[in-house]
N, CA, C and O atoms as a MOPAC input file, in Angstrom:
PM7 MOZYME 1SCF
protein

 N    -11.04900 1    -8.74400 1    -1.73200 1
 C    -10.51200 1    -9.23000 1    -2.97700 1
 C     -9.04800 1    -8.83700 1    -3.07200 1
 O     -8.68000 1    -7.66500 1    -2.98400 1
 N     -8.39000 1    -9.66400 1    -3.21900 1
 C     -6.51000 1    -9.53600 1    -3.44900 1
 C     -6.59400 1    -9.35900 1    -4.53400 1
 O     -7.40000 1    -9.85200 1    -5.32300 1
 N     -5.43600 1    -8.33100 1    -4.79300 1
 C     -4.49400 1    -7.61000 1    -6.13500 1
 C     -3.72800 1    -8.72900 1    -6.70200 1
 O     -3.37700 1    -9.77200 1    -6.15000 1
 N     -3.59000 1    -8.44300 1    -7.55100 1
 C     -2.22100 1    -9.11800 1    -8.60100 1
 C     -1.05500 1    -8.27100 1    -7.99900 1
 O     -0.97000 1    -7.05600 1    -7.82100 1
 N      0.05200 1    -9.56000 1    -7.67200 1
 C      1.17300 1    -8.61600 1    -7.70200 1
 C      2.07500 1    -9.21700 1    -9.36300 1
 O      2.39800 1   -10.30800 1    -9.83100 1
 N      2.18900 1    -7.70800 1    -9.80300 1
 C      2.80500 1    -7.97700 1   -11.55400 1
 C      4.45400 1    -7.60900 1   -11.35100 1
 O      5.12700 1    -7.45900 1   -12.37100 1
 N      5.03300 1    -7.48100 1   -10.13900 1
 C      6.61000 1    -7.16100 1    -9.97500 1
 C      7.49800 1    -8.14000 1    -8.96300 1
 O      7.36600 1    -8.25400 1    -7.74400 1
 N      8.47100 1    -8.83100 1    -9.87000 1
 C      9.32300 1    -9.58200 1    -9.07600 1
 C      9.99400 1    -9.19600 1    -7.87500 1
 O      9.73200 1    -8.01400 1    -7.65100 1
 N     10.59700 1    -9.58800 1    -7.17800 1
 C     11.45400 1    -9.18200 1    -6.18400 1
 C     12.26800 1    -8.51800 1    -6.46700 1
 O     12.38300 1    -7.53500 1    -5.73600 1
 N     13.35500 1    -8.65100 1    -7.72900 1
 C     14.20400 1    -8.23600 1    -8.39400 1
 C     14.19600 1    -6.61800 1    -8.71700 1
 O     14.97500 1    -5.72400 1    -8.38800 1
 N     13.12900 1    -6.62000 1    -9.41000 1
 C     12.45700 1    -5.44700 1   -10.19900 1
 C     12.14600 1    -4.45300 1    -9.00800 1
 O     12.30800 1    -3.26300 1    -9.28000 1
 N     11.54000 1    -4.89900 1    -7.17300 1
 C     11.12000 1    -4.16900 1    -6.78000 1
 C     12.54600 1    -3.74800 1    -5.84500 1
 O     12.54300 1    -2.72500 1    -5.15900 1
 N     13.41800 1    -4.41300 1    -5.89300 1
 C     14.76500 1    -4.01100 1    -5.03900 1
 C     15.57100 1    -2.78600 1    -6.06600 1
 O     16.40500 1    -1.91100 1    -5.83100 1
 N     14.79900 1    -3.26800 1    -7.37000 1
 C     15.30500 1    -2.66400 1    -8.37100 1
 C     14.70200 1    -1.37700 1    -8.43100 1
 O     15.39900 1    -0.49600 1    -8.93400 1
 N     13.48300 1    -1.04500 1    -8.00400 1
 C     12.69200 1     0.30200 1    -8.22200 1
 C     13.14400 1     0.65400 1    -6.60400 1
 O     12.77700 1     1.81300 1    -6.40900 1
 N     13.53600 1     0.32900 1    -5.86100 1
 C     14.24000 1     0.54000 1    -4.29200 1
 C     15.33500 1     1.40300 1    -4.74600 1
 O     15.23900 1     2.55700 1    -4.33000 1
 N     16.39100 1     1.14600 1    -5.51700 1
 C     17.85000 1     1.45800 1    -6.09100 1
 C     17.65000 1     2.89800 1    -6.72100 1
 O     18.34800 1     3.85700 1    -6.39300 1
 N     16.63200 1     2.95900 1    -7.65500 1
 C     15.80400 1     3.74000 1    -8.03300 1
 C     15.59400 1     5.37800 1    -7.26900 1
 O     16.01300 1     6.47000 1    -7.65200 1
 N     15.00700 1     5.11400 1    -6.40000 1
 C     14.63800 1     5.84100 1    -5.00800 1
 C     16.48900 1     6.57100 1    -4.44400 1
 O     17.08900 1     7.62100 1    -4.67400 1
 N     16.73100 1     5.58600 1    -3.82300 1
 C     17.91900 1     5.93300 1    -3.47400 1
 C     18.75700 1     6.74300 1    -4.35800 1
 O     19.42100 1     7.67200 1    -3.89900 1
 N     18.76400 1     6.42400 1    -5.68300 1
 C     19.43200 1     7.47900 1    -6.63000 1
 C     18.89400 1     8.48200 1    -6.56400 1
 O     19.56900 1     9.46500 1    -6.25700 1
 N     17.45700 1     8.63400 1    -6.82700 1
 C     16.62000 1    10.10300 1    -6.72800 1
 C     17.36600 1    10.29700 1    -5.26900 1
 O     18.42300 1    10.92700 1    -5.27100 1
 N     16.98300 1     9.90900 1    -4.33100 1
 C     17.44100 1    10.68900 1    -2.97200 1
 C     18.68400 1    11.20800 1    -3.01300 1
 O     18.56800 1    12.36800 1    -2.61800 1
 N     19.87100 1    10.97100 1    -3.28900 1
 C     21.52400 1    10.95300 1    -3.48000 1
 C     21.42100 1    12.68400 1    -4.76400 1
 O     22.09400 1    13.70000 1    -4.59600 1
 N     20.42100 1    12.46000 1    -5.87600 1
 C     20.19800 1    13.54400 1    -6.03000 1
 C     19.39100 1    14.73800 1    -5.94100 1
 O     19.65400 1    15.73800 1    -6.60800 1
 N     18.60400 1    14.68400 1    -5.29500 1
 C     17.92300 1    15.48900 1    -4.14600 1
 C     18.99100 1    15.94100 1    -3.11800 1
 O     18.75800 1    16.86800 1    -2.34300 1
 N     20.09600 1    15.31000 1    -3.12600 1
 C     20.71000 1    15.67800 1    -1.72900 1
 C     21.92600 1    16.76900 1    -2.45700 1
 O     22.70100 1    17.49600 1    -1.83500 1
 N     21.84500 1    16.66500 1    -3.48300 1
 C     23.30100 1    17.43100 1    -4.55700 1
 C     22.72600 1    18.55900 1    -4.62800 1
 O     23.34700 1    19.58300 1    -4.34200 1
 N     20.68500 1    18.60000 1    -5.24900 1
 C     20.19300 1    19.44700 1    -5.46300 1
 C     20.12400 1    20.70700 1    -4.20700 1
 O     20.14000 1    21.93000 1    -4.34300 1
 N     20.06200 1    20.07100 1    -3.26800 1
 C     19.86600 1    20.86500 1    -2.10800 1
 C     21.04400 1    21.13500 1    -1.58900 1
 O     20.90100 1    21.76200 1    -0.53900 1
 N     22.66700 1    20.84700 1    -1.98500 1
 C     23.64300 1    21.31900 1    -1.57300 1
 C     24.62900 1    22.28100 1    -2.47200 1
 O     25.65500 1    22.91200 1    -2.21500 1
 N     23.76300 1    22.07600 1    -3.74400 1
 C     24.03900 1    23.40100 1    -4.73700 1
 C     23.05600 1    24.67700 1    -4.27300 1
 O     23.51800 1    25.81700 1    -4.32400 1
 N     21.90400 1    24.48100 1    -3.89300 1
 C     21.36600 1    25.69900 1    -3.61100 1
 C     21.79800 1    26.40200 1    -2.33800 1
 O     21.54100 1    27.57400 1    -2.06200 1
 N     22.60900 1    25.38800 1    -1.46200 1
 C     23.24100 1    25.56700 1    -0.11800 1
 C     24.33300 1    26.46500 1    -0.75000 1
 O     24.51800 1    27.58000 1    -0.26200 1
 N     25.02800 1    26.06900 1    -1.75000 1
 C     26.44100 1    27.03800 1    -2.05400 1
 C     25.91600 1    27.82200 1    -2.58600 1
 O     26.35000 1    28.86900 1    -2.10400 1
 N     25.02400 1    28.10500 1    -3.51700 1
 C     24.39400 1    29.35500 1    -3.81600 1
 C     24.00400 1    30.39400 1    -3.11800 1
 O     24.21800 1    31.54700 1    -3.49200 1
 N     23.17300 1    29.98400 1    -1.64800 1
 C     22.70900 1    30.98900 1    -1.00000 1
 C     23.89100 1    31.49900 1    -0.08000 1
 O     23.73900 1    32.48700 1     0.63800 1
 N     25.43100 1    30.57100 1    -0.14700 1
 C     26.26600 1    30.64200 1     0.87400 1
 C     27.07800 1    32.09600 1    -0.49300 1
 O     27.76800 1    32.99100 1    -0.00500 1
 N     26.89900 1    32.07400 1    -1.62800 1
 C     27.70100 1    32.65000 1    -2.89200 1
 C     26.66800 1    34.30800 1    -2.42400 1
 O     27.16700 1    35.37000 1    -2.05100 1
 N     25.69900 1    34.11200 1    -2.54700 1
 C     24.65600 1    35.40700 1    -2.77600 1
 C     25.09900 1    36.22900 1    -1.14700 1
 O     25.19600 1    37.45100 1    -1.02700 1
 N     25.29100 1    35.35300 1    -0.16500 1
 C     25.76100 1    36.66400 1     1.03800 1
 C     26.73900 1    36.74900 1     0.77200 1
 O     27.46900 1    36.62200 1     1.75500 1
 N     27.23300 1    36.91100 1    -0.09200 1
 C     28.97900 1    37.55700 1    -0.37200 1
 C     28.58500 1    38.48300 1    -1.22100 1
 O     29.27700 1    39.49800 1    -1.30100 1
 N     27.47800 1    38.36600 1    -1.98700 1
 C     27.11100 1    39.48300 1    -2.61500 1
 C     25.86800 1    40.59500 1    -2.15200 1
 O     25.82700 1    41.72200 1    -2.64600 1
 N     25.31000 1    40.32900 1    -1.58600 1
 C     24.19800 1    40.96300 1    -1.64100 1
 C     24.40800 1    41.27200 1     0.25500 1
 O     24.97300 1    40.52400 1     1.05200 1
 N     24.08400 1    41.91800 1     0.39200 1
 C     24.07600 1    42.06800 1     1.91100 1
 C     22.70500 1    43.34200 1     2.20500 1
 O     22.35300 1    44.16000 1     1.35400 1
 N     22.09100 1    43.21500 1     3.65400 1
 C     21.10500 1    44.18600 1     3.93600 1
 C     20.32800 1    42.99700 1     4.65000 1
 O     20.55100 1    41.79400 1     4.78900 1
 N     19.43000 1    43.77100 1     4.99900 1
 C     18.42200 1    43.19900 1     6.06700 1
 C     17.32200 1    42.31000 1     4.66800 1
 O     16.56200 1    41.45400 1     5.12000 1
 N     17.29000 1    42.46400 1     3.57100 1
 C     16.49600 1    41.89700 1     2.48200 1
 C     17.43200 1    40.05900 1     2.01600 1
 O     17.10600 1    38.97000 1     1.54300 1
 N     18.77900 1    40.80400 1     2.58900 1
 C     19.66600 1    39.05100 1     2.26300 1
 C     19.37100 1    38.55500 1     3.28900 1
 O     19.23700 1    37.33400 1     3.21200 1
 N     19.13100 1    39.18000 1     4.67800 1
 C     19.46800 1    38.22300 1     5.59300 1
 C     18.33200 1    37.55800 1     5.88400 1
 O     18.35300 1    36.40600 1     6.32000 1
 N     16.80200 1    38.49700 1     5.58000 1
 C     15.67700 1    37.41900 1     5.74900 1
 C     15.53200 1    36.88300 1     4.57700 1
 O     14.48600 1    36.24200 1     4.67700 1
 N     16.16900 1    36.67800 1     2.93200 1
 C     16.21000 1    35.81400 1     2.36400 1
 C     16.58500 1    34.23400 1     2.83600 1
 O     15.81100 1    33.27600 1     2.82800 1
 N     18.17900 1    34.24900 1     3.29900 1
 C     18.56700 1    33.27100 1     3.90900 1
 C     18.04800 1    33.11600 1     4.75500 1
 O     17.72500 1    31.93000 1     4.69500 1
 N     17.36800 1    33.86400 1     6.37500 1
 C     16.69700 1    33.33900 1     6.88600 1
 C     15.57000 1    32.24300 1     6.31800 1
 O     15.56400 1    31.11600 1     6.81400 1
 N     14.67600 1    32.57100 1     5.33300 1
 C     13.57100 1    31.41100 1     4.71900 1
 C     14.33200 1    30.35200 1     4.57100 1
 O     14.21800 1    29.26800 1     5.14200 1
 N     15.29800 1    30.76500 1     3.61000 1
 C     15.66500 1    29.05100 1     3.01900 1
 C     16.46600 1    28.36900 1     4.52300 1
 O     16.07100 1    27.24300 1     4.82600 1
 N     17.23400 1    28.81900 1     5.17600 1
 C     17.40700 1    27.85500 1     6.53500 1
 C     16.54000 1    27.68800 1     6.97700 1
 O     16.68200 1    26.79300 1     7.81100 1
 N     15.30800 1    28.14200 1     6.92500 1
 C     13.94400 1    27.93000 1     7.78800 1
 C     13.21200 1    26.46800 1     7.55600 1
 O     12.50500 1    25.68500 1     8.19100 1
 N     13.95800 1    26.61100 1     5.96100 1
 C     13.12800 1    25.35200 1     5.31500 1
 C     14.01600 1    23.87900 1     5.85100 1
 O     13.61400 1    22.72200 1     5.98300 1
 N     15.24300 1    24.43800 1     6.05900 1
 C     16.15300 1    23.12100 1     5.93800 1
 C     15.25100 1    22.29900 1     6.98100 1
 O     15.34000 1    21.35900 1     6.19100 1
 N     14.71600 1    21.94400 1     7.68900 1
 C     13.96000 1    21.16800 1     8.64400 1
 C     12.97500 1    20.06700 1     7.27400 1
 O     12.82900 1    18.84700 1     7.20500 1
 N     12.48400 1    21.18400 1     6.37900 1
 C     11.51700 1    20.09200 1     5.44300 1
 C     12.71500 1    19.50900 1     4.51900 1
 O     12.59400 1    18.35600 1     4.10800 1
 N     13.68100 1    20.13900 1     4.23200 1
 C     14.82500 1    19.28500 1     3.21700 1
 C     14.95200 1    17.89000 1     3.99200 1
 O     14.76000 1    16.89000 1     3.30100 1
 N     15.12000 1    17.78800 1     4.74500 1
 C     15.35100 1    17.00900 1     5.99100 1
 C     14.47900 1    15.77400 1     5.92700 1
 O     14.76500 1    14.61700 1     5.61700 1
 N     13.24100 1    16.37700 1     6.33600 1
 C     12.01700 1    15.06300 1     6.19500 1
 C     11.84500 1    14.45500 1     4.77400 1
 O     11.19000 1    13.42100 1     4.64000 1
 N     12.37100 1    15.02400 1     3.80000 1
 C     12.06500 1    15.16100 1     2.31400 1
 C     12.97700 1    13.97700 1     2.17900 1
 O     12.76500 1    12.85800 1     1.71200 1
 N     14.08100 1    14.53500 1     2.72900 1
 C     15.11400 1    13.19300 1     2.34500 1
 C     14.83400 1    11.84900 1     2.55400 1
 O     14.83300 1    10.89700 1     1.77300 1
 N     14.49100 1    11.97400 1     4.26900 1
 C     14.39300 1    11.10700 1     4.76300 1
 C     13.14900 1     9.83000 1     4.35600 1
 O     13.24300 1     8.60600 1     4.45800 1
 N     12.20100 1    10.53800 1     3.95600 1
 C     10.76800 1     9.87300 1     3.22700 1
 C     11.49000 1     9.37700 1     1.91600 1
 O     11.56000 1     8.17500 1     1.66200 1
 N     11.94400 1    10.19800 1     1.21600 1
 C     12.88400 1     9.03300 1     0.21600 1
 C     13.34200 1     8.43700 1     0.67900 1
 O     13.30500 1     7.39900 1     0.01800 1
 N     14.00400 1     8.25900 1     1.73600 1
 C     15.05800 1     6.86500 1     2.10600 1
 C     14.04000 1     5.98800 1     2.13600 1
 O     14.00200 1     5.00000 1     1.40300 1
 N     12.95800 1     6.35300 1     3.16500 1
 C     12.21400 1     5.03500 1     4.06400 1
 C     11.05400 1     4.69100 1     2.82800 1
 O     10.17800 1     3.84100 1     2.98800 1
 N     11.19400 1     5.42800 1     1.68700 1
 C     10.50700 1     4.73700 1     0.40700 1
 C     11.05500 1     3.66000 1    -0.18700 1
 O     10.36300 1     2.73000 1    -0.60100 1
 N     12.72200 1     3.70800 1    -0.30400 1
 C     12.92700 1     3.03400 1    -0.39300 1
 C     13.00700 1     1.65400 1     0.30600 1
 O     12.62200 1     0.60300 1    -0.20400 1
 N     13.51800 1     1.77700 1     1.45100 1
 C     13.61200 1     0.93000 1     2.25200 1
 C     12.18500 1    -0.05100 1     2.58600 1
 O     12.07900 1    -1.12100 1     3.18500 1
 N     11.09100 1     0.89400 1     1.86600 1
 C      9.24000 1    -0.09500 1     2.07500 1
 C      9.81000 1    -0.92200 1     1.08500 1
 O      9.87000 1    -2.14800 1     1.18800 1
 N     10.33900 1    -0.09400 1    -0.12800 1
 C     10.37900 1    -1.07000 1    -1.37400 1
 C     11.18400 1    -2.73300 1    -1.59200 1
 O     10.87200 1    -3.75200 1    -2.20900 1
 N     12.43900 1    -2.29500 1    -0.65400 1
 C     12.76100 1    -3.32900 1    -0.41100 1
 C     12.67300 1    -4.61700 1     0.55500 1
 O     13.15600 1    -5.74900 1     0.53100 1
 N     11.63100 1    -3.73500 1     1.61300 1
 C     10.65600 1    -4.41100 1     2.14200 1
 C      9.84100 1    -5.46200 1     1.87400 1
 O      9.75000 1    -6.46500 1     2.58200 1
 N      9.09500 1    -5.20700 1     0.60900 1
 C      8.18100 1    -5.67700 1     0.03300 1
 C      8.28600 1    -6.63400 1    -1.14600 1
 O      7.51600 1    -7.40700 1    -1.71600 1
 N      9.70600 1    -6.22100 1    -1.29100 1
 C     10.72700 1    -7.23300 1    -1.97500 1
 C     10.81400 1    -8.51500 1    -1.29400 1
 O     10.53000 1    -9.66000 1    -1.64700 1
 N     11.27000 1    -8.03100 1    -0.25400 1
 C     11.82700 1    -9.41800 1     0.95800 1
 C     10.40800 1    -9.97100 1     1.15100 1
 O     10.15300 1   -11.10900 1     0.75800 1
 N      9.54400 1    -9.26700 1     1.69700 1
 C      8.25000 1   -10.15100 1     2.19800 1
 C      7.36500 1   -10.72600 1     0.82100 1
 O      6.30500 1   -11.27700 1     1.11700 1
 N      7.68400 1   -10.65400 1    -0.59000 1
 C      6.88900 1   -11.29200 1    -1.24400 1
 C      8.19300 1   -12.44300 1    -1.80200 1
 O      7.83900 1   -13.46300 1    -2.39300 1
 N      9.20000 1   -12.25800 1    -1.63400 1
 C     10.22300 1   -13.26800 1    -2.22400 1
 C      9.92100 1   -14.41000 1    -0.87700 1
 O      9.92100 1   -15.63300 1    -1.01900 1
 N      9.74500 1   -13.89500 1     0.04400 1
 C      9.97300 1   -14.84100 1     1.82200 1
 C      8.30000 1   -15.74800 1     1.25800 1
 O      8.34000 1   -16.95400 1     1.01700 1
 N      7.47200 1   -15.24800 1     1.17500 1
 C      6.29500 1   -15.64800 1     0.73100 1
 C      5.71000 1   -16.91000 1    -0.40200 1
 O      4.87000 1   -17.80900 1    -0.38500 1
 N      6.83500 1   -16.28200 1    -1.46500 1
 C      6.55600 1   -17.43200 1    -2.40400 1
 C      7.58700 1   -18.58200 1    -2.28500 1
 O      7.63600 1   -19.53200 1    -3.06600 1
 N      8.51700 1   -18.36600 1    -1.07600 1
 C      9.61700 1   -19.48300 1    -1.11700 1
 C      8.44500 1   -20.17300 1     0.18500 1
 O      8.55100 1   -21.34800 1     0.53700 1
 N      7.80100 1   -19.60800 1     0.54200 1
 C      7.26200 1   -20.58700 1     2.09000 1
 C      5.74300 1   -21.12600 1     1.08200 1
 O      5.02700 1   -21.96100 1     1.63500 1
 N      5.42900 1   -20.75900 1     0.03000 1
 C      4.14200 1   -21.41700 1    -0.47000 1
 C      4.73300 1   -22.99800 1    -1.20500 1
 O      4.33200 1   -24.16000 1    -1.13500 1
 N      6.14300 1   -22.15700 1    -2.07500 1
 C      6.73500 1   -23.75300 1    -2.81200 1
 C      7.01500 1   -24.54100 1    -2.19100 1
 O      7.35200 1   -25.61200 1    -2.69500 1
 N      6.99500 1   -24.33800 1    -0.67200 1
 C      7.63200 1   -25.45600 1     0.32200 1
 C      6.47800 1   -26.42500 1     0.28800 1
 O      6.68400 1   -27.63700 1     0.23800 1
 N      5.31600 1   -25.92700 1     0.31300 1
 C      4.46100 1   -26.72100 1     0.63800 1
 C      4.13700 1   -27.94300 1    -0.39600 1
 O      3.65900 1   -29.01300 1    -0.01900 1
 N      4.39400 1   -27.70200 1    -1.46600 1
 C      4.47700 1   -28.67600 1    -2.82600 1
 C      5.56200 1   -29.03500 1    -2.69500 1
 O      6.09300 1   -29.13600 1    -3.80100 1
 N      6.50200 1   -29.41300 1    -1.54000 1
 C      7.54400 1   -30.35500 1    -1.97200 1
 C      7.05700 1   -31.57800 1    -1.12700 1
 O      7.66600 1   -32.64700 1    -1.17900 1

């Protein structure tokens, strides 16, 4: 049994745009905590700062995939944009 699709092409390039903004700030978020942890070894020093910063560089590998899954969210979205706009222009063909 097929779904209803209830979102234009428009709307879904539009919830694509969406994505990409979240990602753009996800990427600010994670480069303020970058100057933060770069601010705190100027202050704090000892073997307790350095395996602090050790974790959070540990993580940068998942910042990474994090981003990147936002991008390619978006990029389904506008995917799915194109293949239902490509779709209903190849059904109206047939009624001409």
């Amino acid at each position: 049994m097929s779904g209803q699709i209830r979102i234009t092409p428009e709307q879904m390039h539009a919830r694509a745009g969406e994505f990409r903004n979240a990602e753009s700030e996800y990427s600010r978020v994670i480069s303020t905590m970058r100057n933060l942890i770069n601010t705190l070894q100027g202050e704090w020093e000892g073997a307790a700062s350095e395996s602090f910063v050790a974790q959070f560089e540990s993580l940068q590998p998942s910042f990474n995939q994090m981003d990147q899954l936002i991008l390619d969210i978006a990029k389904q979205c506008d995917d799915v944009a194109d293949a239902t706009q490509a779709l209903d222009e190849e059904i109206a063909s047939k009624f001409k």
